[in-house]
C-alpha positions as CSV (number, residue, x, y, z in Angstrom):
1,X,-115.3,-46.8,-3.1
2,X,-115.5,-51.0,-3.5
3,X,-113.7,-52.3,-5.8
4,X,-114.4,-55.9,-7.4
5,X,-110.8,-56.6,-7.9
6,X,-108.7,-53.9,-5.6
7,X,-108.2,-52.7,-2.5
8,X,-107.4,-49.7,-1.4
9,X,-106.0,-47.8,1.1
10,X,-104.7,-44.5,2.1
11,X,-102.5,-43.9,5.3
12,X,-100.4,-40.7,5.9
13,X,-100.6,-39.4,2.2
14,X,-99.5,-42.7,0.6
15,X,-102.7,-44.7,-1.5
16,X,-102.0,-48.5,-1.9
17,X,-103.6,-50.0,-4.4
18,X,-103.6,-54.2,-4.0
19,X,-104.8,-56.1,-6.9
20,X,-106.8,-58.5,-5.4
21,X,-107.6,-61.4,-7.6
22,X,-105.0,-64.3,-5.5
23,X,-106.8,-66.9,-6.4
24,X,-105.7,-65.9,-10.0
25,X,-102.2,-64.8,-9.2
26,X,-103.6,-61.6,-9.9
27,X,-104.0,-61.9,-13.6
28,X,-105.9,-59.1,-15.0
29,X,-109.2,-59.7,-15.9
30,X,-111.5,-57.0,-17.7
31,X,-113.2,-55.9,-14.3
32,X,-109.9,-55.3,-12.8
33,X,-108.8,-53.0,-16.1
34,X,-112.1,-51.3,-15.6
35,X,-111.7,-51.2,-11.6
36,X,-108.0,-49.9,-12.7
37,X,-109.3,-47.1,-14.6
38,X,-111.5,-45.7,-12.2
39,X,-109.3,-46.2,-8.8
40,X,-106.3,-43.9,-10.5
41,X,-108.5,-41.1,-11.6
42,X,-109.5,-40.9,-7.9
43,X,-106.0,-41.1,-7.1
44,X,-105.1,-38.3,-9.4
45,X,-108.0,-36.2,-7.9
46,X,-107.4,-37.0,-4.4
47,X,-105.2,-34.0,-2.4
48,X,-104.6,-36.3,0.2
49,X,-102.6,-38.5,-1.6
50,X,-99.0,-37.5,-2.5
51,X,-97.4,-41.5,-3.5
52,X,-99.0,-44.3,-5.1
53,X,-97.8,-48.1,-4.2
54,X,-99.5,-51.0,-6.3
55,X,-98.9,-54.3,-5.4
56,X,-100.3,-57.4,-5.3
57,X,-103.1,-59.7,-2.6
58,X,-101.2,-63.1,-2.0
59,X,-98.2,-64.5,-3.5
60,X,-98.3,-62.8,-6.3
61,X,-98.1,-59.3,-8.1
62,X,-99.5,-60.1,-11.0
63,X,-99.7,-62.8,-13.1
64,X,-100.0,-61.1,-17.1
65,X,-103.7,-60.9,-18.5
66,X,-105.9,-63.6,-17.5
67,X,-105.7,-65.8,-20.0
68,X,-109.6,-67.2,-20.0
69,X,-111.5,-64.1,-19.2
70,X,-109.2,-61.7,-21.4
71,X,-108.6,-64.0,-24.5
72,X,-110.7,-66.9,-24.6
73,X,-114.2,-65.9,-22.8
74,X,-113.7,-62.3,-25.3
75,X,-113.1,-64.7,-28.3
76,X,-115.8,-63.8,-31.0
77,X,-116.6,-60.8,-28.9
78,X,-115.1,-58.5,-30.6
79,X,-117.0,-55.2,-28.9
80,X,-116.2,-56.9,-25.8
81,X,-112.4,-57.3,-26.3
82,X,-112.5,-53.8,-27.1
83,X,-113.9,-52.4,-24.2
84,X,-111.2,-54.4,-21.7
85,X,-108.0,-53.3,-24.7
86,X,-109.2,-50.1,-24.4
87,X,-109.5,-49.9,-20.7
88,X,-105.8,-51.4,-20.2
89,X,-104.2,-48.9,-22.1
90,X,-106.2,-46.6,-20.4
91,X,-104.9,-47.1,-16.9
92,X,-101.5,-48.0,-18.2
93,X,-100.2,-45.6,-20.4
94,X,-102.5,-42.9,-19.8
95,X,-103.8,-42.7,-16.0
96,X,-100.8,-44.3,-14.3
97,X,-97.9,-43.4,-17.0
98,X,-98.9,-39.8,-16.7
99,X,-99.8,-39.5,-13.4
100,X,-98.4,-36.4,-12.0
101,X,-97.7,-38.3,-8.3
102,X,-94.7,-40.4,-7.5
103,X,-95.6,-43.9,-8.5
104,X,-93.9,-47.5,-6.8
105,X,-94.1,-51.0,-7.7
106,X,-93.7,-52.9,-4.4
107,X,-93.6,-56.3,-6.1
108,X,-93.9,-58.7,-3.7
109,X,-94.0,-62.1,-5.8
110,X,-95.1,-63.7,-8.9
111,X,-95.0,-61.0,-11.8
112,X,-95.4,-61.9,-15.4
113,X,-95.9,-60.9,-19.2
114,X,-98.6,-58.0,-19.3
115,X,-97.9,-57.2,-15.6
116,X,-94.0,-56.0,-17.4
117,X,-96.1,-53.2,-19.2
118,X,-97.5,-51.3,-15.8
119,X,-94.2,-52.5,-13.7
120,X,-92.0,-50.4,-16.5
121,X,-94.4,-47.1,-16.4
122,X,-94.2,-47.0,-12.5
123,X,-91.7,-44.5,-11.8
124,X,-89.8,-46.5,-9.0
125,X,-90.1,-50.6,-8.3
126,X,-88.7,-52.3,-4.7
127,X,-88.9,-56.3,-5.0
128,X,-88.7,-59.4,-3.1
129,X,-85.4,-60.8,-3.8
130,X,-87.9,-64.4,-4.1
131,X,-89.9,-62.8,-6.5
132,X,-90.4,-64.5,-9.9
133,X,-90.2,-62.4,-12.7
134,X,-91.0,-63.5,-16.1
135,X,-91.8,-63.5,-20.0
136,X,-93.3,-66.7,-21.0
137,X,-95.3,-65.4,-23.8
138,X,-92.4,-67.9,-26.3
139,X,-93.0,-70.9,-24.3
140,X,-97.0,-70.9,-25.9
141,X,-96.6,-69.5,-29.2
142,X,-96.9,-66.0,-28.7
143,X,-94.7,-62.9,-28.6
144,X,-94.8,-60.1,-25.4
145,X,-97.0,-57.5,-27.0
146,X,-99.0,-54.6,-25.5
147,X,-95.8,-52.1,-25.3
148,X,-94.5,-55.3,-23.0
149,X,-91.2,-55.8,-25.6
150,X,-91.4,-51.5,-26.4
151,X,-91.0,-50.7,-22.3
152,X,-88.5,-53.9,-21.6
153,X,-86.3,-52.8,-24.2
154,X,-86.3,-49.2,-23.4
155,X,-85.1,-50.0,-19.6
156,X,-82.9,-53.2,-20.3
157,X,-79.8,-53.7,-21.5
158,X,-80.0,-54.8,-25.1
159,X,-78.7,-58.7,-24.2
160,X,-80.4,-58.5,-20.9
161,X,-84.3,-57.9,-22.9
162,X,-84.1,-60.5,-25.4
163,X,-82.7,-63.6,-23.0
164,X,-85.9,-62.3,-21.2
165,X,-87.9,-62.1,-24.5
166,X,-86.8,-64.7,-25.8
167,X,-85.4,-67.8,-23.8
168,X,-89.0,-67.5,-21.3
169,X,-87.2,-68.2,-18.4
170,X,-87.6,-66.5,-15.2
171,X,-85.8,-64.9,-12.9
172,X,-85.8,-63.4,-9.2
173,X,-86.2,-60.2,-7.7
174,X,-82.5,-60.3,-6.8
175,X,-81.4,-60.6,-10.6
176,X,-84.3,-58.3,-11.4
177,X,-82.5,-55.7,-9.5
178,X,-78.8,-56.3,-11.3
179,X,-80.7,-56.0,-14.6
180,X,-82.3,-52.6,-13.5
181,X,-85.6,-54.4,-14.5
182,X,-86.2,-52.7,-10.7
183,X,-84.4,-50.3,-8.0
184,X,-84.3,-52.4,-5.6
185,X,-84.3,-56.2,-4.5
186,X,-84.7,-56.6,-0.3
187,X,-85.5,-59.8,1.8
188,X,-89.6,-60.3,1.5
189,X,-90.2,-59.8,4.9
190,X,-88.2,-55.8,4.7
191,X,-90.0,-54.8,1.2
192,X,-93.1,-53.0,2.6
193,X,-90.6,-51.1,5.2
194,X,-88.4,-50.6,1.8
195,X,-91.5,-49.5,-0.5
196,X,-93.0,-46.9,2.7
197,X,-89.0,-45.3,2.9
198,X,-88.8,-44.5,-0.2
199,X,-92.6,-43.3,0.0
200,X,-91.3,-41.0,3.0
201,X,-88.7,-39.6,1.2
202,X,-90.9,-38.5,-2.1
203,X,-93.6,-36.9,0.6
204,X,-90.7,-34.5,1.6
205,X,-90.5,-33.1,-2.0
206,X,-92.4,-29.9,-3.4
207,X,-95.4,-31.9,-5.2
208,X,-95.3,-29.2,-8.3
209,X,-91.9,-29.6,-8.4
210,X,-92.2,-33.9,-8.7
211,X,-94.7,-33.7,-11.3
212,X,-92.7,-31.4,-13.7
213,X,-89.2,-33.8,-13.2
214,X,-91.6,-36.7,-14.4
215,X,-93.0,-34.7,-17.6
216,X,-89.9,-33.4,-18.4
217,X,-88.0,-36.7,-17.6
218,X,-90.8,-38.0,-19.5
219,X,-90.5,-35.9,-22.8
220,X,-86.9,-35.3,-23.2
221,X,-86.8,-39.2,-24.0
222,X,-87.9,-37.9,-27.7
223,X,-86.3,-35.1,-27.9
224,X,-82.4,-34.1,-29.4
225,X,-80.7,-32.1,-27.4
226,X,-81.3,-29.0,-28.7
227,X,-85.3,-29.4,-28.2
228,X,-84.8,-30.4,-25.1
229,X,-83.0,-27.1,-23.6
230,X,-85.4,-25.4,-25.4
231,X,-88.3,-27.5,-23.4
232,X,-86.3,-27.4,-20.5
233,X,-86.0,-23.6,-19.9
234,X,-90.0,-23.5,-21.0
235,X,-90.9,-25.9,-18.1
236,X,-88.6,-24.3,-15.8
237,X,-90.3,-20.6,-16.6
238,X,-93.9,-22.5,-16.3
239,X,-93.2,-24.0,-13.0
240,X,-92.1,-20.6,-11.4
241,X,-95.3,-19.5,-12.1
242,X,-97.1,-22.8,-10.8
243,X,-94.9,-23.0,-7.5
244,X,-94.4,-19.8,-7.1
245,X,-91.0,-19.6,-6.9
246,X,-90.7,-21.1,-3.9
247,X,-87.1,-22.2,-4.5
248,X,-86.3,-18.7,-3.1
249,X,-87.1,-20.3,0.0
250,X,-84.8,-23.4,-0.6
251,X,-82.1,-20.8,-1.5
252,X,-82.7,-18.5,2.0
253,X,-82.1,-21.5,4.1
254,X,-79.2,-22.5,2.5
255,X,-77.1,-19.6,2.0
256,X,-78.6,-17.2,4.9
257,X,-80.0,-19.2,7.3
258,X,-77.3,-21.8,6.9
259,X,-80.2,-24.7,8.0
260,X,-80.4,-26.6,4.5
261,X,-77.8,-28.7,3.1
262,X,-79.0,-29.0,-0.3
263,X,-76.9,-31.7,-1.6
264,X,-78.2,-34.4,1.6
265,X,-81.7,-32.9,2.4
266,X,-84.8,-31.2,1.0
267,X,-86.0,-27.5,1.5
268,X,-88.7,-26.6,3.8
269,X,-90.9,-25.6,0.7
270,X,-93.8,-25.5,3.2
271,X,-92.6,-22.5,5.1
């Protein structure tokens, strides 16, 4: 399906999805929130895919909301500015957030305010040491809102979230990585061979299996420690039943067939 504001494209079980607004640094319009919405329920849907990458068209990842067609042109619109609120959080915290595929950030540039909120609910992010990361919502007036200062503070370091927060200034994909803003920062011209090894490595995994680390990784967050065990050991009964038990398998290689080295490499679940 055409897009207004992505592209996308699927190539040996990993779907890229390019926000494709450069001419805007990829701000985030309402059509691309709407676009967003619909591209990652047929990403959830599609057996063919088994890792999403989102990056960006350009120079840029993405350049926060777009400031005239999100704020301004939706001001004394109020059904309007619904609709595209509603259709952020949508993709954001619903679609993408609980998406039960391997998710990347490949940010290959410019990558600011709103763009922090998606960025932090990928479950891996590879950078350009050049890229510019940023929160300038201070430097006009305005705090970063729309879970932006929630999700920074949750992955930074306390000191790390508020010089961010609030001093405005930027930084690059190589300090992005010593914060653990991202995994990774690599030379621009390496990070889609960076972004498709990592895709690689998550193809080798039992699907099942990846989607119940992320709910469980995703739920324990809330949970003491007691609850958690609890939650634990119910996953771990549920997903015998949905994966049927293939860790046998895993366990045959190992110790039988002496072909699996567990700690370095994954089982042939396949087989």
């Amino acid at each position: 399906m055409a897009y207004e504001t992505l592209l996308i494209e699927t190539k040996d079980q990993v779907t890229t999805i390019t926000l494709n607004r450069p001419q805007s640094k990829n701000a985030m319009n309402p059509q691309m929130h709407f676009d967003m919405c619909d591209a990652l329920a047929q990403v959830e849907r599609d057996d063919d895919c088994r890792v999403l990458v989102i990056t960006g068209a350009g120079d840029s990842f993405c350049a926060g909301m777009d400031v005239k067609e999100y704020f301004y042109d939706t001001e004394g619109k109020p059904e309007a500015r619904a609709a595209a609120r509603k259709a952020a959080f949508e993709w954001m915290f619903k679609r993408l957030r609980l998406l039960p595929k391997p998710t990347i950030a490949a940010v290959n540039g410019w990558c600011f305010g709103g763009a922090f909120a998606w960025l932090a609910v990928c479950d891996f992010a590879v950078a350009s040491e050049t890229a510019t990361f940023g929160l300038s919502e201070v430097n006009w007036g305005i705090i970063p809102a729309g879970g932006v200062t929630k999700l920074v503070s949750t992955l930074l370091a306390p000191r790390d979230a508020l010089y961010l927060i609030m001093t405005g200034r930027p930084i690059t994909g190589k300090q992005a990585a010593e914060m653990r803003l991202v995994n990774s920062a690599v030379p621009s011209e390496k990070l889609a061979e960076a972004t498709l090894d990592l895709a690689d490595e998550l193809k080798k995994k039992n699907p099942t299996v990846l989607a119940y680390c992320k709910e469980v990784f995703r739920v324990d967050q809330n949970l003491s420690l007691e609850d958690a065990l609890a939650f634990e050991t119910e996953k771990w009964t549920e997903l015998d039943a949905a994966a049927k038990k293939t860790w046998h398998k895993g366990v045959k290689q190992f110790k039988e067939e002496r072909t699996l080295r567990p700690g370095l490499e994954t089982y042939r679940w396949k087989e």
